[in-house]
N, C-alpha and C positions, 0 to 999 in steps of 0.2 A: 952236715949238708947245708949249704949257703942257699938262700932263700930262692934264688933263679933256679939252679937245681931241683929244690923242691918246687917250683911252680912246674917246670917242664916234667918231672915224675906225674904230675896231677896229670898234664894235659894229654900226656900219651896215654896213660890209665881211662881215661875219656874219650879222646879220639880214637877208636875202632873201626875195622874195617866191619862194619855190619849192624855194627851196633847204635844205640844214640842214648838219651837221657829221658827221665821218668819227671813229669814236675806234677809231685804230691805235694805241693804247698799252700794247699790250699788257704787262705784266711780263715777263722770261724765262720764268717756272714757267708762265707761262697760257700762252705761245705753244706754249711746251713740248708743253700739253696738248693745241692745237690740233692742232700739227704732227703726235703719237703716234698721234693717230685718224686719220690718213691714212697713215700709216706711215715717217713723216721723223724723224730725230732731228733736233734746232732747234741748229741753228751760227749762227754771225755771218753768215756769209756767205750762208744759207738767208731767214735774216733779213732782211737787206739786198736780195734778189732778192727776195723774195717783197714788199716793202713800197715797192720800185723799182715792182714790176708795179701796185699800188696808183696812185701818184702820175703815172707817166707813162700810165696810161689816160685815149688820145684824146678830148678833149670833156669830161671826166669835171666839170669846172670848172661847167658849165650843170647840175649840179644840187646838188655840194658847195662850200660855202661857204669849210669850215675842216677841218682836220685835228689833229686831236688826236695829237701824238707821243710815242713814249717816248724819253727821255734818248737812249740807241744811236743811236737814228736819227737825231735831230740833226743826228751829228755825219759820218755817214756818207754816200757818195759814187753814184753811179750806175756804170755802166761804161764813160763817158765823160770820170769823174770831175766832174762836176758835184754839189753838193751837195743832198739828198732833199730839204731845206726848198724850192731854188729850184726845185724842181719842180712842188711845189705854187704855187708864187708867181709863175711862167710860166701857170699856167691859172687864175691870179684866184681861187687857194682859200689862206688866211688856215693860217698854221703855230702853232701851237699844242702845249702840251708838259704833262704827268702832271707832277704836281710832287711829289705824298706817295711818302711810305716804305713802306706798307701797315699791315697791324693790328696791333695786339697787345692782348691780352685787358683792361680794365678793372679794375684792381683796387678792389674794394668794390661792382661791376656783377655778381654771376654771369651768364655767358652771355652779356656787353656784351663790343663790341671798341670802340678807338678809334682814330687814326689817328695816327702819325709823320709828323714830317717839317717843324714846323716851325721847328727849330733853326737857322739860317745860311740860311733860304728866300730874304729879301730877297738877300744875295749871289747864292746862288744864281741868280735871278729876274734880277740883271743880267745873269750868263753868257747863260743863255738868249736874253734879248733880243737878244744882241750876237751869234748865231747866228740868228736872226731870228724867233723864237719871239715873236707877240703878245699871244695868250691863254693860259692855262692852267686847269688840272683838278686838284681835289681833292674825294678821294671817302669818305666815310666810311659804315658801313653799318652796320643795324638788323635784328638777327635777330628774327624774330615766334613768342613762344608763349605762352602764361598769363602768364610771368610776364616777358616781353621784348620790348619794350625797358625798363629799371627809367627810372625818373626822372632818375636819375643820370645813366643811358648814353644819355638824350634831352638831354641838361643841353652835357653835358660835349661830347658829340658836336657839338652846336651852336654850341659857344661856340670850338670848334675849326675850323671851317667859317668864322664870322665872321674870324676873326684871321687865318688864312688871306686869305679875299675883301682884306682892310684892307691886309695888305701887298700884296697884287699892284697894288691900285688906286696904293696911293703908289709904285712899279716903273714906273707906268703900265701894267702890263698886265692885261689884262680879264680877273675871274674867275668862271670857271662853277664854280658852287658845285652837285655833287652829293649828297644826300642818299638812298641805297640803303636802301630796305624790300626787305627780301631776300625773295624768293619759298620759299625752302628750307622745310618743313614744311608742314601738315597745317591748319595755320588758315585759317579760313573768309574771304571776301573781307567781309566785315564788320566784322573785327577786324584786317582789311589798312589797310581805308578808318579804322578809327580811330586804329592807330600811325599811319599818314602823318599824319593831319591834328595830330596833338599833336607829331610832328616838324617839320610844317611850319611852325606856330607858333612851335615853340619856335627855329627856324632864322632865323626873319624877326625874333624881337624879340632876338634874338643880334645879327644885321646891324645893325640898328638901334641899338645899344648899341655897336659897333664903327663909326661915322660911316661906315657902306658907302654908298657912293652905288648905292639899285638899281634907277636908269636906266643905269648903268654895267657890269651883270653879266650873266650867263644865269643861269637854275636849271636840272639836269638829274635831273629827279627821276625815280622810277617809277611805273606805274601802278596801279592799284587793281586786283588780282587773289586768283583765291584762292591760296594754296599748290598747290605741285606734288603732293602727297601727298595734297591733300583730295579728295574725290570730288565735289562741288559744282562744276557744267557752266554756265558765266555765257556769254551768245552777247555778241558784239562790241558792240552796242549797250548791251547795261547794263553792262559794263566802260568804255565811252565816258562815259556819262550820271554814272557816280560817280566815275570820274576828273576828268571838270569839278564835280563838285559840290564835290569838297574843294578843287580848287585855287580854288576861287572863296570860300569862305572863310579862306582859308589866303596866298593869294601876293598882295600887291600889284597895281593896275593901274601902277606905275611899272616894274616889269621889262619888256623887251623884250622877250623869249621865253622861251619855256618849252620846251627840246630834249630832248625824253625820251629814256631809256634802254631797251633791248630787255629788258635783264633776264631771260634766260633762256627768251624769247617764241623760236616759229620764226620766219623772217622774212615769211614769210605772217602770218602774228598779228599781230606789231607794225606792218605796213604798213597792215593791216586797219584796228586799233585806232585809229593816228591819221587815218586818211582819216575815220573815223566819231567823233573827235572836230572837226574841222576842219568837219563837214557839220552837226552840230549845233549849236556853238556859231561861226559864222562871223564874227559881231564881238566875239571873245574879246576884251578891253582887251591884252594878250599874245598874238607869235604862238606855233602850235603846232606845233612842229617836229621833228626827231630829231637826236638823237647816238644812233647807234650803232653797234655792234663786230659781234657775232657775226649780228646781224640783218642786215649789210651784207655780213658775208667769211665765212659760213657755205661757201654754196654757191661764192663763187670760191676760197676754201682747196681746195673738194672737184675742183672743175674741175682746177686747178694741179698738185696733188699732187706738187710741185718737180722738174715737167719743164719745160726749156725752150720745147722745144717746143709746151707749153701756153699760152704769156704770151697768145697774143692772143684766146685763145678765153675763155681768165679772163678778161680785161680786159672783154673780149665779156659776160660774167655780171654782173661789176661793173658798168659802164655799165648794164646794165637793170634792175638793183636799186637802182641810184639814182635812175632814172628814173622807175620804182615808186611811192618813197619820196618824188619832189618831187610828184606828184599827189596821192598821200595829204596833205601839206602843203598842196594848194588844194582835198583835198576833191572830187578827181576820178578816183580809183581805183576801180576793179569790178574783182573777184578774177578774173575772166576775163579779165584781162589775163596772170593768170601763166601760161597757156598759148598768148599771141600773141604777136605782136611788133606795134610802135605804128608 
């Protein structure tokens, strides 16, 4: 099979009608952080059990697609000794692997980060595959205020993004290309809605410039919100209505989908959001889907709390939060579901 072949195997494997992606990639420092507000300190082994309970949740396949891993887990085993990835790949969900380094500040950006990681990627990017990883993630982010993102830290940040997407495709492996408008501050969702759309341009004509094929990728962008610090109360609906309005001058109809990011949403929010994007624009040329982390293992971290004797009542939470999240996908959620059972 020649390598376009196998990227289009990946992306149809991915894009589902219902379905969307799992991002367990956590970094150590973030799980860290997860694990501390429940009251664990985060070991390997904490790790690995708590990310077992993820993947071996019964049925969980009928509404995730893919999983997004971090490096660790890869490489790590169940308690049967079966490997995490073939656990995913026993319920028909696509393994998937974090491939940056994280930030570090911009110099000649004040207030811009940009991303590590792409020194030895391609190497890299064989190991992974050779443990069965088919897609990957690279995330670069955009802090928003007067004076951020500068041009530069839209520039650079994109043209890092592309090169990124170019090797994985030549790897053959599919790259979801994240672009984070960070929610952190006080700016209004109108000045949210305007870095996105100048990042999003400026990320596509980067692609473009690096021969990305973008029927061959995802984008995992965020959504149009105000800052957590602003006082400005947007209801679901005009958060939906300006998150399609920018991606529809902004992205392609040659991507496949579009798997948002929770971004710091509850998982009520974010479930909300895309079921009221899915319902308004329901022949979007892209589907409209999720990748997400904390909107997905919010509430089964809280269940778990790294008792054994929790795994199946988590698992029990996880399954109905994905189930949640694949209606929101066709645009058949009512919030009154978060207090039934289906």
């Amino acid at each position: 099979m020649d390598i376009s072949s196998e990227l289009q195997v990946t992306i149809n494997d991915l894009v589902q009608p219902g379905k969307g992606i799992l991002a367990a990639d956590e970094s150590e420092p973030t799980i860290a952080k997860r694990f501390k507000a429940i009251g664990l300190t985060s070991t390997e082994e904490l790790r690995r059990a708590y990310r077992t309970l993820l993947l071996s949740t019964p049925g969980i396949g009928r509404f995730i697609s893919g999983i997004i891993l971090f490096e660790e887990t890869l490489g790590q085993r169940d308690d049967n000794g079966k490997p995490l990835p073939a656990l995913a790949i026993a319920q028909g969900i696509v393994p998937g692997i974090k491939v940056d380094k994280g930030i570090t500040p911009l110099p000649g950006a004040p207030g811009d980060n940009v991303t590590q990681g792409l020194d030895g990627l391609g190497a890299r990017l064989k190991n992974y595959k050779a443990l069965g990883a088919r897609f990957a993630k690279w995330r670069e982010v955009y802090p928003v205020s007067d004076s951020n993102p500068t041009m530069l830290g839209i520039e650079v940040n994109a043209e890092a993004l592309a090169q990124y997407a170019a090797i994985c495709q030549s790897e053959g492996i599919v790259p979801i290309v994240e672009p984070e408008v960070l929610l952190d501050g006080n700016h209004t969702m109108e000045r949210c809605s305007e870095v996105t759309e100048h990042v999003l341009h400026a990320v596509f004509h980067a692609l473009h410039r690096h021969g990305v094929l973008l029927e061959l990728m995802l984008l995992k962008p965020s959504m149009i919100l105000p800052g957590k610090e602003c006082t400005e109360r947007v209801n679901v609906e005009t958060v939906a209505r300006e998150t399609l309005r920018v991606l529809k001058r902004t992205v392609p109809a040659a991507v496949p989908s579009i798997n948002f990011l929770s971004g710091g949403q509850t998982p009520q929010q974010a479930t909300a959001h895309l079921d009221a994007m899915n319902r308004q624009c329901s022949q979007a040329p892209w589907g409209l889907s999720f990748s997400y982390a904390r909107a997905l293992q919010e509430p089964v971290i809280a269940c778990w709390s790294g008792n054994p004797s929790q795994v199946a009542a988590a698992q029990q939470v996880f399954y109905r939060r994905a189930e949640l999240n694949s209606l929101a996908r066709q645009g058949k959620y009512d919030p009154k579901m978060e207090s039934t059972s289906l």
